[in-house]
C-alpha positions in Angstrom: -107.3 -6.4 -5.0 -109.1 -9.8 -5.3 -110.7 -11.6 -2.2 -108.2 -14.2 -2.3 -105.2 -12.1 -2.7 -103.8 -13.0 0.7 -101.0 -16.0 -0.5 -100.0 -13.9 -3.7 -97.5 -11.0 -3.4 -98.3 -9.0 -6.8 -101.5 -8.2 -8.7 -102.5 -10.3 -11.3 -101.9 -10.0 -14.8 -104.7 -7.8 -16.5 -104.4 -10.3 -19.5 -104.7 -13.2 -17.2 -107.6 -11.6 -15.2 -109.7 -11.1 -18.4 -108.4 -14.6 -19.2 -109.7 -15.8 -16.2 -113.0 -13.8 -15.4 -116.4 -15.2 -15.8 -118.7 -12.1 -15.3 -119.5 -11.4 -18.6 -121.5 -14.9 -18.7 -122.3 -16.1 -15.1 -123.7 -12.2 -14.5 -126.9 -13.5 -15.2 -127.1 -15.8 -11.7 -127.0 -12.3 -9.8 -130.6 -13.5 -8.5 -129.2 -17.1 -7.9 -126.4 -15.8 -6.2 -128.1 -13.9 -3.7 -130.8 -15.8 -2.6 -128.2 -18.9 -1.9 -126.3 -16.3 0.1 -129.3 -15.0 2.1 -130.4 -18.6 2.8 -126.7 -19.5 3.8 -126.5 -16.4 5.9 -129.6 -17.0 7.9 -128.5 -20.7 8.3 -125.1 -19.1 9.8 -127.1 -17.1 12.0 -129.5 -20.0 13.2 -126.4 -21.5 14.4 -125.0 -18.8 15.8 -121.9 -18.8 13.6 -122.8 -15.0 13.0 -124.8 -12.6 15.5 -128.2 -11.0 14.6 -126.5 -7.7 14.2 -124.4 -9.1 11.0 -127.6 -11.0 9.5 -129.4 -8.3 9.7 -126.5 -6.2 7.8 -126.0 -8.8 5.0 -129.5 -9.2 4.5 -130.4 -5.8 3.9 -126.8 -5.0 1.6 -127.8 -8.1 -0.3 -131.3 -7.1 -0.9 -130.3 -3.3 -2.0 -127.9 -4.9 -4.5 -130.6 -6.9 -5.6 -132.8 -4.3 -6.3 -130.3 -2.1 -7.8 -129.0 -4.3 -9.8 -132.5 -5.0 -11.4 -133.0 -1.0 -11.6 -130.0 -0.3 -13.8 -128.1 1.7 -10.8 -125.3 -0.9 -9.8 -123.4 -2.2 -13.0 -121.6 -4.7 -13.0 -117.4 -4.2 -12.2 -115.9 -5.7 -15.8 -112.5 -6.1 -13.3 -114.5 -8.4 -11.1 -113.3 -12.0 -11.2 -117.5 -13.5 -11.2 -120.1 -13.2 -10.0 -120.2 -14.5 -6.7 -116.8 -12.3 -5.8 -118.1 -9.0 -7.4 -121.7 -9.1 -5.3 -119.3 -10.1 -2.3 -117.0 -7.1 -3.1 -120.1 -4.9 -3.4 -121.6 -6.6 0.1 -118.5 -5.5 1.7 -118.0 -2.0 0.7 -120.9 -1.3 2.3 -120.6 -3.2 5.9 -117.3 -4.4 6.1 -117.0 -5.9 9.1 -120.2 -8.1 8.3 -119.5 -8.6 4.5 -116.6 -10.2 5.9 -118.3 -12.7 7.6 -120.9 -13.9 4.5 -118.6 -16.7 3.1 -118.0 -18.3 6.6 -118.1 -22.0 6.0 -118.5 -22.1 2.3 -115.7 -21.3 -0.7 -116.7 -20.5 -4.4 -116.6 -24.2 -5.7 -119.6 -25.0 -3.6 -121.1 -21.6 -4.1 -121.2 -21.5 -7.9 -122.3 -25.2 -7.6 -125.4 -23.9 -6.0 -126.2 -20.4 -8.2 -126.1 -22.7 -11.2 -128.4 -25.4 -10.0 -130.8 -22.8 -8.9 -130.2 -21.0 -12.3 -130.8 -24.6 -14.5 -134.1 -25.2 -11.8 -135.8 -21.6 -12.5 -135.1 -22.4 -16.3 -136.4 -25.3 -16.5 -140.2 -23.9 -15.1 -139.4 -21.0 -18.5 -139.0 -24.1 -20.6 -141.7 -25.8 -19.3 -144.1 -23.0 -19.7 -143.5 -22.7 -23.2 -143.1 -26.4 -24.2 -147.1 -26.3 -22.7 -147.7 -23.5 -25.1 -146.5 -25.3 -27.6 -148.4 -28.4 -27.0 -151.8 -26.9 -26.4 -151.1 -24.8 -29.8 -150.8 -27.9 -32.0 -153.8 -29.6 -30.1 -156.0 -26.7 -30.6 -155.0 -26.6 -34.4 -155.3 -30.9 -34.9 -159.1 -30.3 -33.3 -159.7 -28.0 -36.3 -157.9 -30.8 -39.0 -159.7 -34.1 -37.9 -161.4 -34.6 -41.1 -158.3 -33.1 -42.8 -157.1 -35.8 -44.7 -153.3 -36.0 -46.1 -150.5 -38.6 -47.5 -149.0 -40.1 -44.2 -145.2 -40.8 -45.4 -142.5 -43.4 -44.9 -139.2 -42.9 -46.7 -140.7 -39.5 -48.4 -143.0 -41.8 -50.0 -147.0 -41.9 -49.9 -147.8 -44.5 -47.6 -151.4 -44.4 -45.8 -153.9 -42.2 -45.3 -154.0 -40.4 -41.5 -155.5 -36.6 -41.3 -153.1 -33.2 -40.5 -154.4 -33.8 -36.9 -152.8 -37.1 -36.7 -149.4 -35.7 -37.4 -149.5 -33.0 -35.4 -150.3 -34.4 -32.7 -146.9 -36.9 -33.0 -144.9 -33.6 -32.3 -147.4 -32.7 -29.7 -146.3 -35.9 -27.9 -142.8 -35.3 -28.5 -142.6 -32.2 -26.7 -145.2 -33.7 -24.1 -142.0 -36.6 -23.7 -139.5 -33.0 -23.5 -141.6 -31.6 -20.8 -141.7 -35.2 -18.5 -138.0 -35.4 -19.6 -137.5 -31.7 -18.2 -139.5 -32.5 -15.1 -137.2 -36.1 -14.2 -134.1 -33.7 -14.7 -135.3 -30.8 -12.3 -135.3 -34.0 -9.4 -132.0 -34.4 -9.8 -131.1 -30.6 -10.3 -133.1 -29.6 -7.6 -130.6 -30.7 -4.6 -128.0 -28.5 -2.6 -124.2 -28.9 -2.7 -123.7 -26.1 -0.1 -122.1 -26.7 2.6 -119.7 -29.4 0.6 -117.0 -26.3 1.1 -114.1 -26.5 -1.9 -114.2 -30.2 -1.5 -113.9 -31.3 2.2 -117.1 -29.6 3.8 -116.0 -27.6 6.9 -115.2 -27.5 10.5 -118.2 -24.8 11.1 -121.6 -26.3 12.6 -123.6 -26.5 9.3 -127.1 -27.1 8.6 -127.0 -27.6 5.2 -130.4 -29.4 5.6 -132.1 -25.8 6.5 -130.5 -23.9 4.0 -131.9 -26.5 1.0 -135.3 -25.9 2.8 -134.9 -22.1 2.7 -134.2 -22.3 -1.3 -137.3 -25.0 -1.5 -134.7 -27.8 -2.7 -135.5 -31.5 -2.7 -132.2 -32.8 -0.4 -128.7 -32.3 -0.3 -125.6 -33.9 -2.0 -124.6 -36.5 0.6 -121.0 -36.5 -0.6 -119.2 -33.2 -1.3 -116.7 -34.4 -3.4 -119.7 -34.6 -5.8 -121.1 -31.9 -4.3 -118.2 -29.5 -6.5 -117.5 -31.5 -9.1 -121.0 -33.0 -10.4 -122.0 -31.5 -13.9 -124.0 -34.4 -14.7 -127.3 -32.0 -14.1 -126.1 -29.8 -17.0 -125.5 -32.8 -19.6 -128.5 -33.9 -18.5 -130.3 -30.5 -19.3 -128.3 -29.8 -22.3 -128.8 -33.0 -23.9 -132.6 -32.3 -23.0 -132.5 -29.0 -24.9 -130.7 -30.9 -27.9 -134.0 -32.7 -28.1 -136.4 -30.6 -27.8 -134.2 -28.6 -31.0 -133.8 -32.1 -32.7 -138.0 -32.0 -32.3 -138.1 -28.6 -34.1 -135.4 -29.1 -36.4 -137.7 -32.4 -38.0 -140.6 -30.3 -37.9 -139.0 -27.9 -39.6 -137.8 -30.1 -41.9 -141.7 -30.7 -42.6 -143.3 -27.0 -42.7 -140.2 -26.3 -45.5 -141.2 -29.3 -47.4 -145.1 -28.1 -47.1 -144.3 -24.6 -48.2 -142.9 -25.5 -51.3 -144.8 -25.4 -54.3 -143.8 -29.4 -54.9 -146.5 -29.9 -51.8 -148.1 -26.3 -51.0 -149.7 -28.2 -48.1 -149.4 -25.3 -46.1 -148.3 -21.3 -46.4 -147.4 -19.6 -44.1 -148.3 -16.1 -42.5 -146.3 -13.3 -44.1 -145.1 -12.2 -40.4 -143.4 -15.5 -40.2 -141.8 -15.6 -44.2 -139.0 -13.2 -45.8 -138.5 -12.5 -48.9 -135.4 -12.4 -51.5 -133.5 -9.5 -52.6 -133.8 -10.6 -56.3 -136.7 -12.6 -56.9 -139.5 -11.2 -56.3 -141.8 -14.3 -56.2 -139.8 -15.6 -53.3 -141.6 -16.3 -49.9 -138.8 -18.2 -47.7 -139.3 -20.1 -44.6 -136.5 -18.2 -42.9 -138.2 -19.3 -39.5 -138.1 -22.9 -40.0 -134.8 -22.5 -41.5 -133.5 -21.0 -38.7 -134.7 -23.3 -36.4 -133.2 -26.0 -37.8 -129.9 -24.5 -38.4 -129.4 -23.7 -34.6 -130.5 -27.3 -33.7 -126.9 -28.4 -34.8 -125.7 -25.5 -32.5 -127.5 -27.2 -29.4 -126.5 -30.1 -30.4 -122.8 -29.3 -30.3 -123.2 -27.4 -26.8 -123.8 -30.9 -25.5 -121.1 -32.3 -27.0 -118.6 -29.4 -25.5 -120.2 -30.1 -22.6 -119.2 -33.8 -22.5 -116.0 -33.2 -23.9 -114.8 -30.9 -21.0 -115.8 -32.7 -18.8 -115.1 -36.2 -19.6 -110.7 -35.9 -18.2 -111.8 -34.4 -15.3 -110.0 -36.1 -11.6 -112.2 -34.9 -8.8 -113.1 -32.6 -7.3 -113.1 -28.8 -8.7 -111.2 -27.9 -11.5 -111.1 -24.5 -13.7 -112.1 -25.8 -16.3 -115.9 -26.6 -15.1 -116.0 -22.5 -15.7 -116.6 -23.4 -19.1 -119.9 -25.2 -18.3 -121.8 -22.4 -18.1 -121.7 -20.6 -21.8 -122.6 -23.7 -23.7 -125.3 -24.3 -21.3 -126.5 -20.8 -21.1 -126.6 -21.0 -25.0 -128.8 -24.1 -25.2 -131.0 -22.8 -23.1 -131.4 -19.1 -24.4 -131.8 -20.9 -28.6 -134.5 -23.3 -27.3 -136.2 -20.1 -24.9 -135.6 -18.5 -28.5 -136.8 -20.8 -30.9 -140.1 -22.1 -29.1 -142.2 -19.5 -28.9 -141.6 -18.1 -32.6 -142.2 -21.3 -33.7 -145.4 -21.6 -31.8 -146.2 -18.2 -33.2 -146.0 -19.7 -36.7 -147.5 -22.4 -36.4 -150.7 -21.0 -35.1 -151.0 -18.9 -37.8 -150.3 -20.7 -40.7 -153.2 -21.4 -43.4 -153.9 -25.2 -44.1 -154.5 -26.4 -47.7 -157.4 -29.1 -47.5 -157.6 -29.2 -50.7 -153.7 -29.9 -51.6 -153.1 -32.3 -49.0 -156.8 -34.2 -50.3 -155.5 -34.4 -53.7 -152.3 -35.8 -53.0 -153.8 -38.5 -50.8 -155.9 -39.3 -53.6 -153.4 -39.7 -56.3 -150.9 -41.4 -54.3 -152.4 -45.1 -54.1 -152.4 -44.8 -50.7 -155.3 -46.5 -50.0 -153.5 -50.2 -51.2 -153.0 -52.0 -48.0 -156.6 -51.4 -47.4 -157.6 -53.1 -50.9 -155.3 -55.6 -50.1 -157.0 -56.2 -46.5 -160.5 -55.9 -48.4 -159.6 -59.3 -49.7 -157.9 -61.3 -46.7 -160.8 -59.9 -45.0 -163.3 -62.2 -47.3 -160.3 -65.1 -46.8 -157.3 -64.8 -49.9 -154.3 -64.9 -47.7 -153.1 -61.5 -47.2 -149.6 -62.3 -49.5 -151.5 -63.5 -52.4 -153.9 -60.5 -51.6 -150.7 -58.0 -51.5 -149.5 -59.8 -54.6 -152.9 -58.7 -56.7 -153.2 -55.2 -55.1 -149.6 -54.7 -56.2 -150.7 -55.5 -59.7 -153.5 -53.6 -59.6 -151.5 -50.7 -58.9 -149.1 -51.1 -61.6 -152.2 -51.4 -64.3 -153.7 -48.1 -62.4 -150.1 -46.4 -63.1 -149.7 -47.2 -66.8 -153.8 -46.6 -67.4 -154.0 -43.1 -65.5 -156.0 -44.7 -63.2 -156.4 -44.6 -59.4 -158.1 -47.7 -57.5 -161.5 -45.6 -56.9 -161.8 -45.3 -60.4 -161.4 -48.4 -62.0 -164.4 -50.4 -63.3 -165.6 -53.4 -61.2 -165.2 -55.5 -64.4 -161.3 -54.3 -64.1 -161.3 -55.5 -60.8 -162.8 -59.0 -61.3 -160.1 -59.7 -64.1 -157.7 -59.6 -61.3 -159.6 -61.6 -59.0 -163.4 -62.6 -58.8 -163.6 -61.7 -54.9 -164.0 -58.1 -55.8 -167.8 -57.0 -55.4 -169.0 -53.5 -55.4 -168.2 -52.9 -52.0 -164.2 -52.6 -53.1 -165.3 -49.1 -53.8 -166.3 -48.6 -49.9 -163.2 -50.0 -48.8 -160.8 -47.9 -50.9 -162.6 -44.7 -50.3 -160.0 -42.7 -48.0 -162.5 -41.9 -45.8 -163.2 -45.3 -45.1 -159.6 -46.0 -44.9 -158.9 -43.7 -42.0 -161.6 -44.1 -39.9 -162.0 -47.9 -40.2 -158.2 -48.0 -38.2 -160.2 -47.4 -34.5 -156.9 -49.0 -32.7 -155.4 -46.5 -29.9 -152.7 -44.5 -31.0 -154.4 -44.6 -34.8 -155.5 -41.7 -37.2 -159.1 -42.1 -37.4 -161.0 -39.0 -36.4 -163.3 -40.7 -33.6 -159.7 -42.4 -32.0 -157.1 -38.5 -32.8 -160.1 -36.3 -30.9 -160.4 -38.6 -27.9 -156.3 -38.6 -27.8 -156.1 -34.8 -28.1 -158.8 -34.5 -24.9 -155.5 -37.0 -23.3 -153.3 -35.1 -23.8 -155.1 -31.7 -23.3 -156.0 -32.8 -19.5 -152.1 -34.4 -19.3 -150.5 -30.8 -20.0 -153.4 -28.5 -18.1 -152.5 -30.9 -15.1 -149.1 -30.9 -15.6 -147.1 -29.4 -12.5 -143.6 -27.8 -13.2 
């Protein structure tokens, strides 16, 4: 019989009780679970609400199911309602008298309130840990590619020159924003709503103060009407995870494009390709496929998320049970998805070469011909104008702008002198652009050492 069987006189459908359990999903907040009801119990000790003898009883019962649990030798009860009733059930099989006396002063809507805040906190440090991975991966790789020069791209077309390090390292500061973003989330994860009862707190002596300190929480929810109710945490987090998939799903995006033979930029390692079951040439980027395939799944968790929420009257209603399995899916595909990706990425091989030549042929180096002659005073529109025109000749003569004769270049305009050759050279080109934040070698090294110190300080 459930715990709350008292006001009902028959047993509940077996339909409805499948209907209505939650054990197959929130089983995994059995730690959660138990260490908010060790630090509640103790709190109802400290204020003598419950004698030492039943502490000490609920301590150790809690603590055996703990670890036998984690040892395979207490499954969990597929008839149980959740979680939070089945390790209660268990608690008072074995001291019933004290069991008994474990949810004094606290219902379920406050309770599950707390195991999944403590559940989204411990996640978050996973996440965190492998978004640093991930950062320190792509840094160590750009310090190998600062003289590794490529096409930088705007609308998929050859823009300027910038070196492999220099994109890299704009994912490695999108996942360094992910891990900040994480770590301003966790703030307002980290706070208790215990004590806040099913919605009214309670007539019990509470110090819901000690019990956040017990679990190491920041503060408590000051209004317990929110305290039930609030799933703003778990947006928050998901739409945080949709990010950090959005992230992989444009990289992605990027290591298909460079594993094509179109750009052969890159290929990578065969433990991180498939092949195809009728072409045998066929080496597939089934990773980076993958990945980006399951950033629409995150992506819609969020929205579900949202959606179930959003016609919601306070304060607890059943349908906040369905928070838990979209957020438990973002979180497992982005704890799934990260360190694979990682994986790959540190052992891909690079093409110089490739990535040289199509810098070369793609006339990349035109806004710096263009500058060469504001720099020695044509206004930079009638120096855009000229370049522009140079280009076009280039195109219909099979020419690129390091290759054209000076006499070329004077019939276009007599500013040109031999050191146009200088200035076009893509060398010169990327390490003349010394601005912070810019591709130059000198400017991308002393920005990785930023970052580097950022993440091996960064505290989750």
């Amino acid at each position: 019989m459930a715990l709350w069987a008292g006001r009902f006189s028959k047993e509940i459908n077996e339909d409805v009780n499948a209907f209505n359990s939650s054990l197959s999903f929130d089983c995994r907040m059995y730690k959660q679970d138990i260490r908010g009801s060790l630090a509640h119990a103790k709190m109802l000790m400290k204020q003598k609400i419950i004698d030492e003898q039943a502490y000490n009883e609920i301590y150790k019962g809690l603590n055996d199911i703990l670890h036998e649990i984690e040892e395979g030798k207490l499954l969990f009860d597929p008839n149980a309602e959740d979680i939070h009733m089945f390790i209660e059930a268990e608690l008072t099989k074995r001291y019933p008298v004290s069991g008994k006396k474990l949810h004094t002063g606290r219902s379920r809507n406050d309770q599950v309130a707390l195991d999944l805040r403590l559940y989204v906190h411990d996640e978050i440090k996973e996440l965190q840990s492998l978004l640093k991975d991930m950062v320190l991966t792509l840094t160590k790789i750009s310090s190998q590619h600062l003289e590794t020069i490529m096409p930088g791209y705007t609308h998929l077309q050859r823009a300027q020159p910038i070196t492999f390090a220099h994109h890299l390292m704009a994912y490695a500061s999108m996942f360094l924003r992910d891990m900040d973003r994480l770590k301003d989330i966790d703030k307002r994860v980290n706070v208790s709503p215990l004590g806040s009862g099913a919605l009214a707190t309670t007539t019990y002596p509470l110090d819901r103060h000690f019990v956040a300190e017990e679990l190491g929480m920041n503060d408590i929810m000051y209004n317990s009407l929110d305290g039930v109710s609030d799933r703003d945490y778990a947006i928050e987090c998901a739409n945080a995870l949709a990010l950090i998939m959005m992230h992989l799903s444009r990289f992605s995006e990027e290591i298909i494009l460079w594993c094509s033979w179109e750009f052969k930029f890159i290929e990578l390692d065969d433990a991180f390709a498939t092949g195809s079951s009728i072409m045998p040439q066929k080496k597939n980027p089934d990773i980076a496929e993958l990945v980006r395939g399951k950033s629409a799944r995150v992506i819609g968790d969020v929205s579900t998320l949202l959606t179930m929420m959003k016609g919601l009257p306070l304060a607890y209603n059943k349908d906040m049970q369905e928070d838990k399995e979209n957020l438990f899916d973002a979180i497992d595909q982005v704890k799934l998805c990260l360190p694979v990706f990682t994986e790959m990425l540190d052992t891909m091989n690079v093409n110089k070469e490739k990535m040289r030549e199509a810098a070369a042929r793609g006339f990349i180096n035109a806004t710096d011909c263009a500058d060469y002659l504001t720099k020695k005073g044509l206004a930079f529109r009638d120096a855009y104008k000229i370049t522009g025109q140079l280009v076009a000749y280039c195109i219909e003569n099979n020419e690129t702008l390091e290759s054209l004769s000076l006499d070329t270049y004077k019939k276009f305009h007599n500013m040109f002198e031999e050191d146009v050759y200088n200035a076009v050279a893509l060398e010169t080109c990327l390490n003349s652009r010394q601005v912070v934040g810019g591709p130059s070698s000198k400017v991308e090294k002393e920005n990785i050492e930023r970052i580097e110190k950022k993440v091996s300080d960064y505290h989750d």
